[in-house]
C-alpha positions as CSV (number, residue, x, y, z in Angstrom):
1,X,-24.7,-35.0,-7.1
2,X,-22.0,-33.1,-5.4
3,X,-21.6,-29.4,-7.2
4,X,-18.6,-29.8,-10.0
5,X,-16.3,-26.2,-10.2
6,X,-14.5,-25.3,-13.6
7,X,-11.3,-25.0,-11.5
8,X,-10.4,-25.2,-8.1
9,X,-6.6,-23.4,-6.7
10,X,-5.6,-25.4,-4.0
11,X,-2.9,-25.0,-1.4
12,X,-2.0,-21.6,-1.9
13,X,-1.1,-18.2,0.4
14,X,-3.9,-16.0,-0.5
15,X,-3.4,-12.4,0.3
16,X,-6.4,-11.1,1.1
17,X,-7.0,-7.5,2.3
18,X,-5.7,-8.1,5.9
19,X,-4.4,-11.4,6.2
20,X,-2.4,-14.0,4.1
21,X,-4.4,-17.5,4.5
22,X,-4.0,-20.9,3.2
23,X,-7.0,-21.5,1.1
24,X,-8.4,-22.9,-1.8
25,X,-10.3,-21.0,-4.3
26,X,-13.2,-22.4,-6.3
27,X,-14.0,-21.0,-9.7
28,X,-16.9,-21.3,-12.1
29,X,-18.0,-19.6,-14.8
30,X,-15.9,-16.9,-14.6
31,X,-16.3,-16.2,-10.9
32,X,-14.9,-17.0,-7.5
33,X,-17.7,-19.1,-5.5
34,X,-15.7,-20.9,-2.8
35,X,-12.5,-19.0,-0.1
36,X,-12.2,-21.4,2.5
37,X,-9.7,-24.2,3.6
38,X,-10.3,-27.7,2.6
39,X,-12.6,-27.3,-0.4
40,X,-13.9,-30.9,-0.7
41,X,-15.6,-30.3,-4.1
42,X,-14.6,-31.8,-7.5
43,X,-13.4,-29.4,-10.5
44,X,-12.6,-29.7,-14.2
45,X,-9.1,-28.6,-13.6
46,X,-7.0,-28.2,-10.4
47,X,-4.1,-26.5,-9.6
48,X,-1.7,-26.9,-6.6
49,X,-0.1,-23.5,-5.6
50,X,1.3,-24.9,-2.9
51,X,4.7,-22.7,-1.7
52,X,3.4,-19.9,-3.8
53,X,1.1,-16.7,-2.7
54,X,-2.5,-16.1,-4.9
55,X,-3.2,-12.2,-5.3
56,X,-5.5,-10.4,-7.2
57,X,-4.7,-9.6,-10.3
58,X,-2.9,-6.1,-10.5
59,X,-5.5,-2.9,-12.4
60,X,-3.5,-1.1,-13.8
61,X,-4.8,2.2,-14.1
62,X,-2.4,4.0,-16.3
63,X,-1.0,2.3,-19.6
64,X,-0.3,3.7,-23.0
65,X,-1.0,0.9,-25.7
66,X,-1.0,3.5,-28.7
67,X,-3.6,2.2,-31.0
68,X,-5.5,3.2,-33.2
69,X,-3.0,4.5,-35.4
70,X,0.2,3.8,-33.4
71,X,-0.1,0.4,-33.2
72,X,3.7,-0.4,-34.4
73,X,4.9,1.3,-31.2
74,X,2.7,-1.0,-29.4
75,X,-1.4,-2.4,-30.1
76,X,-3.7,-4.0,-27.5
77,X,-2.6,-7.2,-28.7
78,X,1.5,-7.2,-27.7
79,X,0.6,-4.2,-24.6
80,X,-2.0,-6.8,-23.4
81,X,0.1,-10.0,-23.6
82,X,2.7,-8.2,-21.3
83,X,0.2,-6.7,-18.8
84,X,-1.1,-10.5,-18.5
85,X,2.7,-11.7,-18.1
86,X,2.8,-9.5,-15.4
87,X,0.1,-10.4,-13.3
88,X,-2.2,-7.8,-14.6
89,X,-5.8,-8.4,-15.4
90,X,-7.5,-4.9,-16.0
91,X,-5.9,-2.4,-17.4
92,X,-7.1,1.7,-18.2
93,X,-5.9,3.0,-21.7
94,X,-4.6,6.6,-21.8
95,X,-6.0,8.8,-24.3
96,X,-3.4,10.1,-26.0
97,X,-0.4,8.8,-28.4
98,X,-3.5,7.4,-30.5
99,X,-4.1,8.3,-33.6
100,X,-6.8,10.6,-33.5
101,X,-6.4,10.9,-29.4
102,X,-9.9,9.9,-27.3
103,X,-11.3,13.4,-26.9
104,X,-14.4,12.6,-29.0
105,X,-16.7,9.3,-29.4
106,X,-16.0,9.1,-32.8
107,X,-12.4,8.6,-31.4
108,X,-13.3,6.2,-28.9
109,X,-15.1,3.7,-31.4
110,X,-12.0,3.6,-33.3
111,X,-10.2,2.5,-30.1
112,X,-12.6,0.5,-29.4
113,X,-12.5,-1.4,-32.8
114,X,-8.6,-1.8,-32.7
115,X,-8.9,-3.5,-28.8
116,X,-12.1,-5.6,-29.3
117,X,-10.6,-9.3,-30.0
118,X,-7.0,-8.3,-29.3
119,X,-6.7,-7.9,-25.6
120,X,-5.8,-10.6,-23.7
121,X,-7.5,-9.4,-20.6
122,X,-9.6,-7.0,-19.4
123,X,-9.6,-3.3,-20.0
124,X,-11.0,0.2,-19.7
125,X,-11.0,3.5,-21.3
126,X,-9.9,7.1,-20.2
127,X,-11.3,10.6,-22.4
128,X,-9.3,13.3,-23.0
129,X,-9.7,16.7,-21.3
130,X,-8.4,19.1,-24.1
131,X,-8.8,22.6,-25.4
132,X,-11.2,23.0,-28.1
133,X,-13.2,19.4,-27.0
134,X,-15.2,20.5,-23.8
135,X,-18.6,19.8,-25.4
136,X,-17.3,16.3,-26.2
137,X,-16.6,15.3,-22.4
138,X,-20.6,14.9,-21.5
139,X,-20.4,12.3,-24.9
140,X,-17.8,10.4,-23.7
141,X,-19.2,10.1,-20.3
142,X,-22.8,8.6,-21.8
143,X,-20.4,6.3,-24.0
144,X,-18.7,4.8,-21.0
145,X,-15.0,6.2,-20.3
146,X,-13.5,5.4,-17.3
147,X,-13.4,9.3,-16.7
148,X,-11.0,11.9,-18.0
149,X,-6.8,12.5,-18.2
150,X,-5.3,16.3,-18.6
151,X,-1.8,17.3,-18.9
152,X,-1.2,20.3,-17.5
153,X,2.3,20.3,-19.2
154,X,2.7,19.7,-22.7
155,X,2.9,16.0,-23.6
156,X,4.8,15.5,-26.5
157,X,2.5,13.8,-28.5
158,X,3.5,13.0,-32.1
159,X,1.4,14.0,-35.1
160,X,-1.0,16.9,-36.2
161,X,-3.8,15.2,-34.1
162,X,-1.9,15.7,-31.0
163,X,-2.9,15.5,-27.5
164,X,-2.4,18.5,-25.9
165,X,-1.9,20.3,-22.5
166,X,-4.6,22.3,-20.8
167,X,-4.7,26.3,-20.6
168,X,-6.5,27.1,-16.9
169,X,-9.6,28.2,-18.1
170,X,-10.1,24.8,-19.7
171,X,-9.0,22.8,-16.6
172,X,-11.1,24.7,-14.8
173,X,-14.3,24.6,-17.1
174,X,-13.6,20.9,-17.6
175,X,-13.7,20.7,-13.7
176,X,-16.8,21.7,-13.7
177,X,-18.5,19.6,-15.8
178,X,-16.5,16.4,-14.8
179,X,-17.6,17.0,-11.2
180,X,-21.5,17.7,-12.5
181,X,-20.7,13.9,-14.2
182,X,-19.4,12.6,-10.7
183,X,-16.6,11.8,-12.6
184,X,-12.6,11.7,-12.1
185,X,-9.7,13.5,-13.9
186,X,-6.9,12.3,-14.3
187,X,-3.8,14.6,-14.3
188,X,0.0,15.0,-15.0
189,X,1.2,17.8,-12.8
190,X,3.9,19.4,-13.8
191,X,4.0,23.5,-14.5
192,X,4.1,24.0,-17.9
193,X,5.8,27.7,-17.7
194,X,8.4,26.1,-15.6
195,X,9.0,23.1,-17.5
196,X,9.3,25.0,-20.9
197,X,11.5,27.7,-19.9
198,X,14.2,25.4,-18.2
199,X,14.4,23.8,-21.0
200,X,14.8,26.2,-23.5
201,X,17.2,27.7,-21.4
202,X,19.3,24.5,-21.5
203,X,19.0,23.5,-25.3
204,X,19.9,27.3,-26.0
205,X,23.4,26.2,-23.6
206,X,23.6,23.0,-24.9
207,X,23.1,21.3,-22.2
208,X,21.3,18.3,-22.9
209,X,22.9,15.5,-21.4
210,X,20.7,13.4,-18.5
211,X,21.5,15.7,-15.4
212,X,20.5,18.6,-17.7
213,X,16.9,17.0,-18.9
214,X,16.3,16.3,-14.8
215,X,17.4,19.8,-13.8
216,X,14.7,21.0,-16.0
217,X,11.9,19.3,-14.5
218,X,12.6,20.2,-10.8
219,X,10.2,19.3,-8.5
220,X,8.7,22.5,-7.5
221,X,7.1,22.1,-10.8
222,X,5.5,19.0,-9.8
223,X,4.3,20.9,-6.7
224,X,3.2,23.8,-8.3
225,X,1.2,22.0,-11.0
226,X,-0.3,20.1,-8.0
227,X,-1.2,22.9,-6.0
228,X,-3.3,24.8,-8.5
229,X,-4.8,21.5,-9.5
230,X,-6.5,21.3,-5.7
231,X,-7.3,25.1,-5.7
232,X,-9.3,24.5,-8.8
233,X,-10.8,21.2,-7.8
234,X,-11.4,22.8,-4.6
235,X,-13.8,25.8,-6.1
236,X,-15.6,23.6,-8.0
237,X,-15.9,19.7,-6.5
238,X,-14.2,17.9,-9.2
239,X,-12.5,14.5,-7.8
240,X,-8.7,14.2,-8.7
241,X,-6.3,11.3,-9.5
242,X,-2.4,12.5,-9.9
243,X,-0.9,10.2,-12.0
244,X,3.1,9.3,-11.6
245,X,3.6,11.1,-8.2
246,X,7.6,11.7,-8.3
247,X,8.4,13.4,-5.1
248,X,7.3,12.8,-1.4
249,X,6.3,17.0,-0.9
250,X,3.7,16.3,-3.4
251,X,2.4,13.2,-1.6
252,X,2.4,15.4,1.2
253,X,0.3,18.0,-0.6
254,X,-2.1,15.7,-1.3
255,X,-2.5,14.1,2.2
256,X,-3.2,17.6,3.3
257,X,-5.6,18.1,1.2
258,X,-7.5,14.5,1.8
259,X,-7.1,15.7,5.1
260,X,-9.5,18.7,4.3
261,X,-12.1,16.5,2.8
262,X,-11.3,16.7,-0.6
263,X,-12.1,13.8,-3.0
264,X,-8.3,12.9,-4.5
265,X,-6.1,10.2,-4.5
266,X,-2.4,9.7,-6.3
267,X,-0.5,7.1,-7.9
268,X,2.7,6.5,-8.4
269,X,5.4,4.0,-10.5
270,X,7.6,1.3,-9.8
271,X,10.4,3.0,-11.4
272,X,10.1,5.8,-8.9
273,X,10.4,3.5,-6.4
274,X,13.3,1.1,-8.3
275,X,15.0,3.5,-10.1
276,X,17.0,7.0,-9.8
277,X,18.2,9.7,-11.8
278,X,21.6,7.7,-11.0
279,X,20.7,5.3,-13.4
280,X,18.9,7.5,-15.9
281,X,22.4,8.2,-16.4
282,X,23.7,5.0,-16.4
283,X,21.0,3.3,-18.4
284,X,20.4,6.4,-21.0
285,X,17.6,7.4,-22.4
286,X,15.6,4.1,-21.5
287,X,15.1,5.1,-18.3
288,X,13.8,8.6,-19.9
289,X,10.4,9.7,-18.3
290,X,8.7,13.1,-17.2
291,X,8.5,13.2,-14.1
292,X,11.6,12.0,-14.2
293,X,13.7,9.8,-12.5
294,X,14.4,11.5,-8.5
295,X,17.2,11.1,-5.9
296,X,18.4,7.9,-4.0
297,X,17.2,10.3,-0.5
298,X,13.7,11.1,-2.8
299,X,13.2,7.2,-3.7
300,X,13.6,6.5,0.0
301,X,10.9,9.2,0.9
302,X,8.5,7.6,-1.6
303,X,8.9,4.4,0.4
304,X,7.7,5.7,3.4
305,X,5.3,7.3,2.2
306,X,4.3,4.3,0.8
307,X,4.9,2.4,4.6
308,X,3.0,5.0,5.9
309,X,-0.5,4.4,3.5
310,X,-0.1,7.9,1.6
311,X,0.2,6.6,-1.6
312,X,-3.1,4.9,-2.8
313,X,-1.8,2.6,-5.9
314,X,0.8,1.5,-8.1
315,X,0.6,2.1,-11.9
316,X,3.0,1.6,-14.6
317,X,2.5,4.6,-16.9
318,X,3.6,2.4,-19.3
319,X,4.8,4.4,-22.3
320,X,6.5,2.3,-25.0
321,X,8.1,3.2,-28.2
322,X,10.2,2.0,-31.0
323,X,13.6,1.3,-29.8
324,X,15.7,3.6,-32.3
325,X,13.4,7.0,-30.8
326,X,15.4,5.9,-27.5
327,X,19.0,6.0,-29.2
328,X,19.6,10.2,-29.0
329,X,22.3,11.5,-26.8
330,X,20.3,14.4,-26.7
331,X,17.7,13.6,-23.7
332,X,15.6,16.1,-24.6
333,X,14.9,14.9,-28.1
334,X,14.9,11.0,-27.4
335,X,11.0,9.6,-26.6
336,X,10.0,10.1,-22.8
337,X,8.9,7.0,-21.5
338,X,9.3,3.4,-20.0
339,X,7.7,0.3,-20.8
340,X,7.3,-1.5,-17.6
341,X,3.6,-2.9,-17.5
342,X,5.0,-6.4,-17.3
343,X,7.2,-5.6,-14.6
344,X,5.4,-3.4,-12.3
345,X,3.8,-6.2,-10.0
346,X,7.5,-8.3,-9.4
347,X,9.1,-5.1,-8.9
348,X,6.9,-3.1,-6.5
349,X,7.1,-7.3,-4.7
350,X,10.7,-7.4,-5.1
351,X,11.4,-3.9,-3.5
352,X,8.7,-3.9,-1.6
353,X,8.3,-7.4,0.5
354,X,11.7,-9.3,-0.7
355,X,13.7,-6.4,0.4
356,X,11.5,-4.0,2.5
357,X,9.1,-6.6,4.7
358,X,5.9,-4.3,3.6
359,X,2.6,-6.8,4.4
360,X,1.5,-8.1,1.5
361,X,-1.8,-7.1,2.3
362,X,-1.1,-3.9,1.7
363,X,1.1,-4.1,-1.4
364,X,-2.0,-5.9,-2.9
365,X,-4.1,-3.4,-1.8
366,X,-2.1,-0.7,-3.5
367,X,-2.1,-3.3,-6.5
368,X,-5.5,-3.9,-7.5
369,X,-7.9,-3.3,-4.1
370,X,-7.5,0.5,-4.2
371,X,-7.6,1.2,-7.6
372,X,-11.1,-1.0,-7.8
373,X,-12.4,1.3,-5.2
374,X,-11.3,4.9,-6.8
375,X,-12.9,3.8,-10.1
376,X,-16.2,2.2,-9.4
377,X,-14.7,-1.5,-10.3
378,X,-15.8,-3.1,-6.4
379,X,-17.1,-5.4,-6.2
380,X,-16.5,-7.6,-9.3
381,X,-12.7,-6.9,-9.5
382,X,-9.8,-6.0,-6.9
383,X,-10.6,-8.4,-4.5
384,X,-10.4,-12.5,-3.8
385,X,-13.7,-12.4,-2.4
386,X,-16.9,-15.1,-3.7
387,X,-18.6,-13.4,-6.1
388,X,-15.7,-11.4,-8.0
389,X,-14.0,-11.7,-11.0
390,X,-11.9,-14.9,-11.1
391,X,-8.6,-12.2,-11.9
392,X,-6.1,-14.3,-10.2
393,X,-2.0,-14.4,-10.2
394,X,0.0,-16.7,-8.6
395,X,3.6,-15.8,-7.7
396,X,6.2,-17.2,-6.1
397,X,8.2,-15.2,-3.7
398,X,11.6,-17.6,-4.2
399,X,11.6,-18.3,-7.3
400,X,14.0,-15.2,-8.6
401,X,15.4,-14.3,-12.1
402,X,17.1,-12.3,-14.1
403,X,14.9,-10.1,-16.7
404,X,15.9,-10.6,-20.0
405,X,14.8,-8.7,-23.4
406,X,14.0,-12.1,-24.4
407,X,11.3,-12.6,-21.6
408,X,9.3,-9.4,-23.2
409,X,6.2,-9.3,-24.4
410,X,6.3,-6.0,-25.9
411,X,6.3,-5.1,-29.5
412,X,9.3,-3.8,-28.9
413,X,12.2,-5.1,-26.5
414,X,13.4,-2.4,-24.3
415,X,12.8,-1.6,-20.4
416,X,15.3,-0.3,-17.8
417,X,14.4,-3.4,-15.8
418,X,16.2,-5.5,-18.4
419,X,19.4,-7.0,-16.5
420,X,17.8,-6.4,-13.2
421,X,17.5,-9.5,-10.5
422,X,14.1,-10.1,-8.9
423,X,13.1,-12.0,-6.0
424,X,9.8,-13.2,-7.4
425,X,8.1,-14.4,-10.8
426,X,4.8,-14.2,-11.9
427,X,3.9,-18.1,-12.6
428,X,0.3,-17.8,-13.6
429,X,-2.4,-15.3,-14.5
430,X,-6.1,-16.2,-15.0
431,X,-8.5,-13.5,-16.1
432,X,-12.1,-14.2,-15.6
433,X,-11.3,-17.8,-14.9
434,X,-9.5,-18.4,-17.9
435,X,-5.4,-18.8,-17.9
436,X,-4.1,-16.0,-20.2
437,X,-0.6,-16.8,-18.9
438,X,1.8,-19.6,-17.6
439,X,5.5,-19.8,-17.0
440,X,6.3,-22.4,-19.0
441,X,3.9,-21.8,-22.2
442,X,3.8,-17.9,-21.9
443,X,1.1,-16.1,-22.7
444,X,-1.8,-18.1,-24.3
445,X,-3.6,-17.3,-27.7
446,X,-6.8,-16.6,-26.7
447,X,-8.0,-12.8,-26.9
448,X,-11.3,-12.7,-24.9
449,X,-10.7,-9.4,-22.6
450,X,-13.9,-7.7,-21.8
451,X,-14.3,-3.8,-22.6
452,X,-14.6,-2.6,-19.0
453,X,-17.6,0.8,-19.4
454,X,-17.1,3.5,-17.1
């Protein structure tokens, strides 16, 4: 008797890490076991992606989901659904907004408790480098974080709990021991003594309209925040990931020093690459983030950077909250932040192959391939390969649309890609085998995402 699969995808363009093909993919328990053309086996359930393109699902390394304590500015449950809407099939949760933050184990079982059941796919966990908690970061390594996240300027966390930025000796002590874990931190650049005084010096002038609130985060404060960051990592071996990357002098920075052997790779968004500080104005606080929103000539520099294989991968930095802390016409006091997990993968498609011809290949790559291989997830996840995961999504590339509020997943309907017109649409995600979303039905009830251990 001929071997019987769980589920075969037929007909499709599968992007692999070179080359677009047309395969089928067999599936069982979980896993992919047949890439080849033709599969003559059986299944339990086919699929005909015939017209459409089969990627691995995106990892998105950078998402804010806000529980434990939080959870009514978004939980795993709602963040989760969206991520899955998207395309997305693993995602890392940031360790601040929470309620206490990750920066001790005690910490991380509570987040722990409040995703277990509730995520729709699969996800793992960053600690929190923070003065006062440097004996807890060997803990939290033993426990299994996906490695550590700093701010090196103040995040504007809410609560007494809060999250806060690193002094030097602290980034540099937590260094240290990260690199003695063979760990990686995580870190938002952007010079705190810069940051702060601008802005002081703005709200004392009452200047706090949207050219104001991006005047005061310049991007020499990226850079500088960015340089001392590799000094430091330099001294003492710790590997680096930049999160958000806003400005093409700080991917250069960081190509530089790649080019001197050290261990560091960068991120950046696709609303750095979709959006500028032109529509931050338009759009109003929505479009609020830190770093925030560059140039039109800036957004074009990230994109050849991008053409040019300096940026490693795509994250969201998705950073949701109630709709009413977006409403201030003062941009300094109004939440910093977008919600655009379920958007990143048909916008960085969109803007990327639609409009720019960039291989697919390498998109995907920067999607889910790259950020597998910077965080230990090869080779069960990032790549359609026999063996790995079965994290699938299936998009179409003509099948455009217009974003609505109403197509949101999030707990709470607002993103600065609302209204905009995309060239593609996710039709189908499967995460482990299983479909945790579908055009037509949405996003499916079962919650059976997989805690991901560092």
């Amino acid at each position: 008797m001929s071997e019987r699969l769980d589920l075969i995808i037929r007909n499709g363009s599968v992007v692999g890490l070179d080359e677009v093909r047309f395969l089928d993919i067999g599936i069982k328990y979980g896993r992919i076991t047949h890439v080849q053309e033709g599969l003559l086996l059986e299944a339990e359930q086919e699929i005909d992606a015939s017209g459409n393109i089969i990627m691995a699902g995106m990892i998105d390394v950078h998402v804010h989901l806000n529980e434990p304590g939080l959870g009514d500015w978004e939980g795993f449950a709602s963040g989760s659904a969206a991520l899955a809407a998207g395309g997305c099939t693993t995602y890392f949760d940031m360790p601040l907004n929470g309620v206490p933050p990750t920066v001790t184990v005690a910490a991380l079982k509570m987040k722990l408790a409040a995703a277990s059941g509730y995520s729709h796919v699969d996800y793992a966990l960053w600690g929190g480098l923070v003065p006062g908690h440097l004996d807890d970061l060997e803990a939290l390594n033993e426990a299994g974080v996906i490695g550590f996240k700093a701010f090196m300027s103040a995040p504007g966390d809410p609560g007494e709990e809060a999250f806060r930025e690193v002094d030097d000796l602290t980034l540099w002590e937590g260094m240290k021991r990260i690199a003695r874990m063979n760990r990686v931190l995580a870190l938002h650049a952007e010079s705190e003594a810069i940051v702060s005084r601008l802005t002081r010096e703005k709200q004392a002038a009452g200047e706090v309209a949207a050219a104001d609130y991006s005047a005061s985060r310049p991007i020499i404060a990226e850079l500088e925040a960015v340089n001392r960051a590799l000094f430091y990592a330099e001294q003492t071996g710790c590997a680096l990931h930049f999160v958000h990357i806003s400005s093409e002098a700080a991917v250069q920075q960081i190509v530089e020093a790649k080019r001197r052997g050290m261990d560091v790779t960068l991120e950046t968004c696709p609303h750095y690459l979709a959006l500028t500080d032109e529509d931050l104005e338009r759009m109003g606080p929505t479009a609020k983030c830190a770093p925030p929103l560059r140039s039109e000539a800036e957004r074009e520099k990230l994109w050849e950077a991008l053409r040019l294989g300096w940026i490693d991968m795509i994250s969201s930095d998705h950073s949701p909250c109630p709709g009413e802390l977006k409403e201030s016409l003062d941009y300094f006091e109004a939440w910093g932040g977008i919600s655009g997990a379920q958007s990143s993968l048909e916008v960085l498609l969109d803007e990327g192959y639609v409009k720019r011809g960039i291989p697919l290949p390498h998109l995907s790559r920067l999607l889910s391939y790259a950020p597998a291989q910077r965080f230990g997830l090869l080779p069960r996840k990032g790549e359609i390969r026999i063996g790995a995961d079965a994290d699938l999504v299936m998009v179409s590339l003509t099948k455009g649309y217009e974003l609505k509020a109403a197509d949101l997943w999030y707990k709470h309907k607002h993103s600065p890609y609302v209204g905009r017109k995309l060239g593609c649409k996710v039709l189908a995600t499967w995460s482990q085998g299983r479909l945790v979303y579908e055009e037509i039905a949405g996003v499916l009830a079962e919650t059976a995402g997989e805690w991901v251990k560092g």
